[in-house]
TORVEXRO-188884 format. One record per residue (C-alpha): residue number from 0; residue in three letters; x, y, z. Coordinates in steps of 0.001 Angstrom, whole numbers, plus 500000, padded with zeros to 6 digits. Each point is the difference from the previous one (the first is absolute). Layout:
N
+-----+-----+--------+--------+--------+
:   n : res :     c1 :     c2 :     c3 :
+-----+-----+--------+--------+--------+
: NUM : ALA :      X :      Y :      Z :
...
+-----+-----+--------+--------+--------+
This chain:
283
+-----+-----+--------+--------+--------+
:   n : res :     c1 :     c2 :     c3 :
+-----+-----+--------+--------+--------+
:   0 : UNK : 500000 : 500000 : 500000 :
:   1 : UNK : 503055 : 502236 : 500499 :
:   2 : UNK : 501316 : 499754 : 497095 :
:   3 : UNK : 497055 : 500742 : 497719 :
:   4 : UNK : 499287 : 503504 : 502468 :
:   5 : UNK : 503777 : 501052 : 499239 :
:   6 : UNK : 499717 : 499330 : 496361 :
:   7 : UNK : 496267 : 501987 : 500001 :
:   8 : UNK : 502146 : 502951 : 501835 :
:   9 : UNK : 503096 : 499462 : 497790 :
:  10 : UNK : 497636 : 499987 : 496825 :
:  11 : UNK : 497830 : 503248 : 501838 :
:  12 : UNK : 503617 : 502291 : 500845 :
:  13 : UNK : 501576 : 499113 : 496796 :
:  14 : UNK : 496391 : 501085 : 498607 :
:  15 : UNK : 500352 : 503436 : 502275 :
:  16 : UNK : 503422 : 500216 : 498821 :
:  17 : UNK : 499719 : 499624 : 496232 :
:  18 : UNK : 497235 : 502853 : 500376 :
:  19 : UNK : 502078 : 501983 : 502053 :
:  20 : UNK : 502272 : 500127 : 497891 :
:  21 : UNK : 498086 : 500613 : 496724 :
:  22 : UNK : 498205 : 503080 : 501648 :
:  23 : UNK : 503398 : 501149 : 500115 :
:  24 : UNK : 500842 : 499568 : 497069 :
:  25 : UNK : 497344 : 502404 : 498522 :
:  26 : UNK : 499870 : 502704 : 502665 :
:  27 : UNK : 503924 : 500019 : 500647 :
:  28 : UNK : 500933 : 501721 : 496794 :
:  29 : UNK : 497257 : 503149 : 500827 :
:  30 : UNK : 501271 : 499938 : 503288 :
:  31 : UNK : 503089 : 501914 : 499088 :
:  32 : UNK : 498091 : 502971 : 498396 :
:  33 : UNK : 497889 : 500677 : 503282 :
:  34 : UNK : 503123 : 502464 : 501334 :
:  35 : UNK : 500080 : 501387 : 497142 :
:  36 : UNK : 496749 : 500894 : 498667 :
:  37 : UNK : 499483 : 501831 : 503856 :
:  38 : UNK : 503640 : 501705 : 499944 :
:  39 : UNK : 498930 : 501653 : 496573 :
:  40 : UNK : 496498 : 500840 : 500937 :
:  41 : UNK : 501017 : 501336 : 503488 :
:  42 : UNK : 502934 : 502323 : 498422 :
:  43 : UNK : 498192 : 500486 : 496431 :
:  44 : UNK : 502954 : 499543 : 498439 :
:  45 : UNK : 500851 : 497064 : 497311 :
:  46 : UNK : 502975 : 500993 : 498688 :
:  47 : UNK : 502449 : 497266 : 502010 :
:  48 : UNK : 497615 : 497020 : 498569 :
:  49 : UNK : 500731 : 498994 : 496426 :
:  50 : UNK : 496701 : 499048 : 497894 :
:  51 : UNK : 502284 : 498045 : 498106 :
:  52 : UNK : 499632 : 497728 : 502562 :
:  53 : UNK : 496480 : 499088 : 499727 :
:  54 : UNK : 500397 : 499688 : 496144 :
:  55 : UNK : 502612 : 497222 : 500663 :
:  56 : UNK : 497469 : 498226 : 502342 :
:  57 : UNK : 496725 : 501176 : 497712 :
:  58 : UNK : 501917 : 498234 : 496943 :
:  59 : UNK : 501620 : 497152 : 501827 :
:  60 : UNK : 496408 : 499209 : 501787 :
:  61 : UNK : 498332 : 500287 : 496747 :
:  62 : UNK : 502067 : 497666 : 498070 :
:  63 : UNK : 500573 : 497569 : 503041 :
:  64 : UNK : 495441 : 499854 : 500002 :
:  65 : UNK : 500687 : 499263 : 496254 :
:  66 : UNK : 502897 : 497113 : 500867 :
:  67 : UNK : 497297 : 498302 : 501917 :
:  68 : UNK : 498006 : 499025 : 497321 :
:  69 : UNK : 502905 : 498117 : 498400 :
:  70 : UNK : 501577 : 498386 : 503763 :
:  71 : UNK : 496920 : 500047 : 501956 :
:  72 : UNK : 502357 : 500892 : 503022 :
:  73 : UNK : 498687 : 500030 : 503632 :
:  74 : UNK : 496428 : 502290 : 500338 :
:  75 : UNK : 501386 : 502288 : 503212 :
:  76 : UNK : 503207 : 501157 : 497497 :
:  77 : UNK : 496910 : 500761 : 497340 :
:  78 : UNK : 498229 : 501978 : 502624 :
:  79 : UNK : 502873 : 501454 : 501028 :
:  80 : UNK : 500784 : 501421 : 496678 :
:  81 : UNK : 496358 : 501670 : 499550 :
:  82 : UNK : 500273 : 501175 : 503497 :
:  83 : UNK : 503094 : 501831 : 499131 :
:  84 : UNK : 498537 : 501670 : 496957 :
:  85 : UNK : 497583 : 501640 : 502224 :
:  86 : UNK : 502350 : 501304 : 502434 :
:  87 : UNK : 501896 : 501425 : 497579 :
:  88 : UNK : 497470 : 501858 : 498206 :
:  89 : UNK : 498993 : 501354 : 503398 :
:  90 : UNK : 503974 : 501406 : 500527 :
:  91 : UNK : 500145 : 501446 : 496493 :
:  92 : UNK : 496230 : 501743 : 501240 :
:  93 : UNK : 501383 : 501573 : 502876 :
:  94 : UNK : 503658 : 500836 : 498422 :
:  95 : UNK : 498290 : 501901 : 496976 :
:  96 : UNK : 496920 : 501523 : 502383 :
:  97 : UNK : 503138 : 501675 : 502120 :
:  98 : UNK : 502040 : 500931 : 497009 :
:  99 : UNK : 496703 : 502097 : 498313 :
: 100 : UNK : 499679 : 501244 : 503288 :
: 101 : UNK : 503284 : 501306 : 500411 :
: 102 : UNK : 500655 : 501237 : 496769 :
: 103 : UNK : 496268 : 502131 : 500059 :
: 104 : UNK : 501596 : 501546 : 503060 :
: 105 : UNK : 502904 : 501090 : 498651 :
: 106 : UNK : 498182 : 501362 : 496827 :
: 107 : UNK : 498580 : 502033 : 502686 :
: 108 : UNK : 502619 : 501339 : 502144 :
: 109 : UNK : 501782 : 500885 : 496843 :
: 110 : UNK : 496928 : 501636 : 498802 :
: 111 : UNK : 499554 : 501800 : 503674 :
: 112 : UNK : 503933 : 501039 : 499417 :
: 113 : UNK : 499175 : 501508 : 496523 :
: 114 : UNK : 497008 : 502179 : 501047 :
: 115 : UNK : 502356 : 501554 : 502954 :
: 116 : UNK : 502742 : 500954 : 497505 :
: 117 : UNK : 500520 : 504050 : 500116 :
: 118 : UNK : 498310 : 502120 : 497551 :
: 119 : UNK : 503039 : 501314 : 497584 :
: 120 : UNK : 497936 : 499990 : 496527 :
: 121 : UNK : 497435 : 502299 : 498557 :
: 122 : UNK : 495830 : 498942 : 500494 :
: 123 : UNK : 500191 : 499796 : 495791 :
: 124 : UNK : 503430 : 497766 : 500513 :
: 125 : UNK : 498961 : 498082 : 503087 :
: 126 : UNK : 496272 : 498799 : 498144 :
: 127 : UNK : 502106 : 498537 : 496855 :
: 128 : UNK : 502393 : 498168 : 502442 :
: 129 : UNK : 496946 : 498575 : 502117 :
: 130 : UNK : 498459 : 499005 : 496912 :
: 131 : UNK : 503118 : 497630 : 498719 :
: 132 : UNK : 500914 : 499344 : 503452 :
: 133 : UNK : 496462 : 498599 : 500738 :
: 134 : UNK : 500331 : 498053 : 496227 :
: 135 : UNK : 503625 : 498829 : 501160 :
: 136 : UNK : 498936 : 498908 : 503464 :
: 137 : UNK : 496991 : 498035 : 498234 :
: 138 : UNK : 502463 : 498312 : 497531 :
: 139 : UNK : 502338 : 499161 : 503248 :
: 140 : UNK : 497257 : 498581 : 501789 :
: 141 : UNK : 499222 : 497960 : 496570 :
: 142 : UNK : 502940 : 498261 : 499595 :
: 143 : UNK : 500292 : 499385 : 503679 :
: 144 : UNK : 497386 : 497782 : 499476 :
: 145 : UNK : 501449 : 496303 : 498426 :
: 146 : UNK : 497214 : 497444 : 498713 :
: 147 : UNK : 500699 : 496523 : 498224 :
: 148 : UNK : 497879 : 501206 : 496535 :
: 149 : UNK : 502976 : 502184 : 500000 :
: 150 : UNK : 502280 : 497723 : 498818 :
: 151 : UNK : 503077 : 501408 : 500847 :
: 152 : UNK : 502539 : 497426 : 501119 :
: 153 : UNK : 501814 : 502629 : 502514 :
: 154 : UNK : 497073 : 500036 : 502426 :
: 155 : UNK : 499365 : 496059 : 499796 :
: 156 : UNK : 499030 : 499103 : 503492 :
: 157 : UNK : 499828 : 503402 : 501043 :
: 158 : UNK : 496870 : 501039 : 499258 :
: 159 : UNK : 497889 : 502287 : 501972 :
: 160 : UNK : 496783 : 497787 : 499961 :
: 161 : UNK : 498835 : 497007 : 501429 :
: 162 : UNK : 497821 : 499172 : 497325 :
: 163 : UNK : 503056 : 500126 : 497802 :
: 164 : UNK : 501779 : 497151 : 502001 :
: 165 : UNK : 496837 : 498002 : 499659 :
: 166 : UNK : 499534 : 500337 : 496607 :
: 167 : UNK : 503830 : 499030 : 499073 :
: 168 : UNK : 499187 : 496783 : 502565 :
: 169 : UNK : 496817 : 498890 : 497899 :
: 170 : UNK : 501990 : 500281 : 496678 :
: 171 : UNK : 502478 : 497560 : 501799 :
: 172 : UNK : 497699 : 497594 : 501346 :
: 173 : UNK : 498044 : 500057 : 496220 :
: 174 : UNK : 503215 : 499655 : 498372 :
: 175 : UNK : 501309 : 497284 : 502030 :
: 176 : UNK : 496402 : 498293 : 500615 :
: 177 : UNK : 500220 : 499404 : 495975 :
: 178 : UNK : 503935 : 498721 : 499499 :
: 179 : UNK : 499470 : 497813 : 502872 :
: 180 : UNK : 496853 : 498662 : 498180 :
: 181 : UNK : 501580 : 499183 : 497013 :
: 182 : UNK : 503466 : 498947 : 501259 :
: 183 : UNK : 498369 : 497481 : 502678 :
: 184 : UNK : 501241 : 496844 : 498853 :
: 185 : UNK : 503390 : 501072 : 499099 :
: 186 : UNK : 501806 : 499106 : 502984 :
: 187 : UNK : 503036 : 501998 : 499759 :
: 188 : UNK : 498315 : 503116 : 499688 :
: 189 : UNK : 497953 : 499918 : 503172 :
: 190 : UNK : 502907 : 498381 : 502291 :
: 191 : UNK : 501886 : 503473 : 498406 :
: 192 : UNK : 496837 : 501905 : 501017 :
: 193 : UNK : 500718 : 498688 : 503636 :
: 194 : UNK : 503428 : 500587 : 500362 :
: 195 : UNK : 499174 : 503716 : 498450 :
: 196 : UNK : 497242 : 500417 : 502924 :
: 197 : UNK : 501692 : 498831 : 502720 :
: 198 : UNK : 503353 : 501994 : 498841 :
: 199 : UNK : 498072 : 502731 : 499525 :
: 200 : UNK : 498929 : 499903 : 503716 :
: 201 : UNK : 503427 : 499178 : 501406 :
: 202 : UNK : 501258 : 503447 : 498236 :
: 203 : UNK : 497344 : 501826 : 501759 :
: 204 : UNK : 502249 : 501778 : 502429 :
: 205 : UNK : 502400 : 501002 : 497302 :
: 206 : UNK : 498327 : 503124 : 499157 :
: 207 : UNK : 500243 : 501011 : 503767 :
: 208 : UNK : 503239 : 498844 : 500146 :
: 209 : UNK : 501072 : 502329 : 497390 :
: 210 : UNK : 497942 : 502880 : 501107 :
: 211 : UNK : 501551 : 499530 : 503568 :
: 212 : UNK : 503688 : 499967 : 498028 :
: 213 : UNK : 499035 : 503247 : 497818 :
: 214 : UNK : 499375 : 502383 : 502977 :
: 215 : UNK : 502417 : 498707 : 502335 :
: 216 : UNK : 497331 : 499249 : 502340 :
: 217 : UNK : 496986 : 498454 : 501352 :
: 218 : UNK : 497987 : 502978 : 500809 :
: 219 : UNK : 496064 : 498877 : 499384 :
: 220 : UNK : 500466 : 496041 : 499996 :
: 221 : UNK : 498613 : 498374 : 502859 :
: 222 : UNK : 502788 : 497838 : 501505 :
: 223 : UNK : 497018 : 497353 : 501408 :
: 224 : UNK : 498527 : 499795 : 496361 :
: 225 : UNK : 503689 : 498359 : 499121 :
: 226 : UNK : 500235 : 497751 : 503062 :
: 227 : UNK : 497063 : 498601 : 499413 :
: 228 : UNK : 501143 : 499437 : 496502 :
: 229 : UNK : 502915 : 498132 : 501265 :
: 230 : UNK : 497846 : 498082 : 502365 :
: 231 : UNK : 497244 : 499335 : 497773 :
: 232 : UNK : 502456 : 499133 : 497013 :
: 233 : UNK : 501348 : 497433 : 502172 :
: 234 : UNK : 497325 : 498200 : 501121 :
: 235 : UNK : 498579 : 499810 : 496887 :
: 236 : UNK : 503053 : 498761 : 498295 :
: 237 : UNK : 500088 : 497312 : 502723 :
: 238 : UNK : 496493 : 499487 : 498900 :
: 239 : UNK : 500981 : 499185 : 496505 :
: 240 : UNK : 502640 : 497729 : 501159 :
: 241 : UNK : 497704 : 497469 : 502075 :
: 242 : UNK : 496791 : 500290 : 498144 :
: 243 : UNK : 501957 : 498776 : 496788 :
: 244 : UNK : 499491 : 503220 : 497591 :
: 245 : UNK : 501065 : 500532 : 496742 :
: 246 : UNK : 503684 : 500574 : 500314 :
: 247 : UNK : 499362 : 503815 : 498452 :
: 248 : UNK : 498799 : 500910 : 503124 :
: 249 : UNK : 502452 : 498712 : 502514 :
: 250 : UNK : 502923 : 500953 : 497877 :
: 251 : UNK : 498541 : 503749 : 499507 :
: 252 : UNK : 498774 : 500215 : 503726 :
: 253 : UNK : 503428 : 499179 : 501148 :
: 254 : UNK : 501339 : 503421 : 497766 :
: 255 : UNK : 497016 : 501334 : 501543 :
: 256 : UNK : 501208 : 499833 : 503280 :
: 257 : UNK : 503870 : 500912 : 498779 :
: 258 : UNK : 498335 : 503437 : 499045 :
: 259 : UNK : 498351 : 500853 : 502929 :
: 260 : UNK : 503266 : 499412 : 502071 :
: 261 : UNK : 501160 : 502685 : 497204 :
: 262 : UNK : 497844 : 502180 : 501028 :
: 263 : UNK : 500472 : 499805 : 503496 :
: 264 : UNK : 503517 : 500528 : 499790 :
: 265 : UNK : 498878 : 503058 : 498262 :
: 266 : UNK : 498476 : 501347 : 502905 :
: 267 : UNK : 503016 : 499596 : 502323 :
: 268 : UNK : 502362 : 501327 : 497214 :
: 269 : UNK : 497905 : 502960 : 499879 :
: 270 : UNK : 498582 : 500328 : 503497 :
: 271 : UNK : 501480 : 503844 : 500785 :
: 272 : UNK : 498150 : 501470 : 496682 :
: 273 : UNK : 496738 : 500613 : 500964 :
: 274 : UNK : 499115 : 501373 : 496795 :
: 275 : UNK : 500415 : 499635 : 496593 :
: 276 : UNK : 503363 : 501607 : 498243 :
: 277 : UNK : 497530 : 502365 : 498157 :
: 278 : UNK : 497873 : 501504 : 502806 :
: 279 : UNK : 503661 : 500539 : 502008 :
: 280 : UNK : 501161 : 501515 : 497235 :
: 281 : UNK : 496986 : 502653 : 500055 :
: 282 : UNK : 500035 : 500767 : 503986 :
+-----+-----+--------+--------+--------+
């Protein structure tokens, strides 16, 4: 009678466990973000988080959802993937909602600056100058504004828009709904598609990485977002290890991890500049 109660309880924790683990899995990688979406809403400022980063994890996501149909890997890395998706749209929300805000703002004070300039020009001189400053100003304000049916490659990624962002994501998803459709049964192709995804994702901190390197600084990255990176990137690795995955993901996870140490080195290296090279430069 003992034995069959410990294998019920054996068969009930390793039950426990497996979930455990699997809810894990797809919250762990939004964990991360938490610090970071309240840093930049509490200071309203988004300048020390690179969106780049959440088009690394938007593609790699997208293409690893795609992967699935092909490997028909474990369901809590699938939800994982969608999960991420969502959180990331949500970051690129609030980054671009502060930026607009920001930039309106200064519009403003420059505007408030203008109209408290001395009067050294005639009323005839002064109503021509209002009338191409006020076109000029409009112009500015114009081409401050950056939307994807632009098309111009120097503001990729930088738009000032969330719709923009969404609409580039649906081409993506349309795009790679209908290669993956017709490519299905070639095998090479969609064991490339998974390597792509997951490399993809293990790359994700390079864009902060070589923000962090470019200003000689940290300033606006939330140290805890990174940690948790390094934590979470390790546990999940581990989790590709025993659960058997495709050997794109352990391999990538493990370069994962190497990048986040990179990171974190970055922070020590740089712990006495509190802000970026640029805004020392203009105190």
């Amino acid at each position: 009678m003992d034995w069959i109660i410990n294998d019920e309880m054996g068969l009930t924790v390793g039950h426990v466990v497996g979930w455990a683990a699997a809810s894990a899995m797809v919250i762990g990688g939004v964990i991360p973000y938490v610090p970071q979406y309240i840093e930049i809403k509490k200071t309203q400022d988004a300048e020390g988080f690179s969106l780049y980063v959440c088009l690394a994890l938007l593609i790699a996501n997208s293409l690893r959802i795609l992967f699935w149909f092909s490997s028909r890997y474990e369901l809590p890395l699938l939800v994982q993937s969608v999960v991420m998706n969502v959180t990331m749209f949500l970051m690129i929300h609030l980054c671009v909602k502060v930026k607009r805000v920001n930039a309106n703002n200064r519009e403003h004070a420059l505007r408030s600056d203008e109209l408290h300039l001395p009067k050294v020009m005639t009323d005839t001189d002064m109503g021509a100058s209002v009338s191409t400053e006020a076109g000029g100003s409009a112009l500015k304000r114009a081409r401050s504004r950056h939307y994807l049916n632009d098309l111009d490659l120097k503001y990729f990624w930088n738009w000032t828009d969330f719709q923009s962002y969404l609409d580039f994501m649906l081409v993506v998803w349309a795009v790679g709904a209908a290669i993956t459709y017709l490519m299905l049964s070639v095998h090479w192709f969609m064991e490339s598609m998974g390597f792509v995804a997951v490399f993809t994702e293990a790359m994700l901190g390079a864009p902060q990485f070589l923000r962090n390197f470019k200003n000689k600084s940290t300033y606006g990255m939330s140290i805890h977002m990174v940690i948790m990176w390094t934590l979470g990137d390790m546990f999940k690795t581990g989790y590709f290890i025993v659960r058997k995955a495709p050997s794109q993901f352990w391999i990538c996870g493990t370069l994962q991890v190497s990048l986040d140490i990179a990171i974190l080195l970055q922070v020590w290296i740089y712990r006495n500049n509190s802000k970026p090279r640029d805004l020392r430069r203009g105190d």
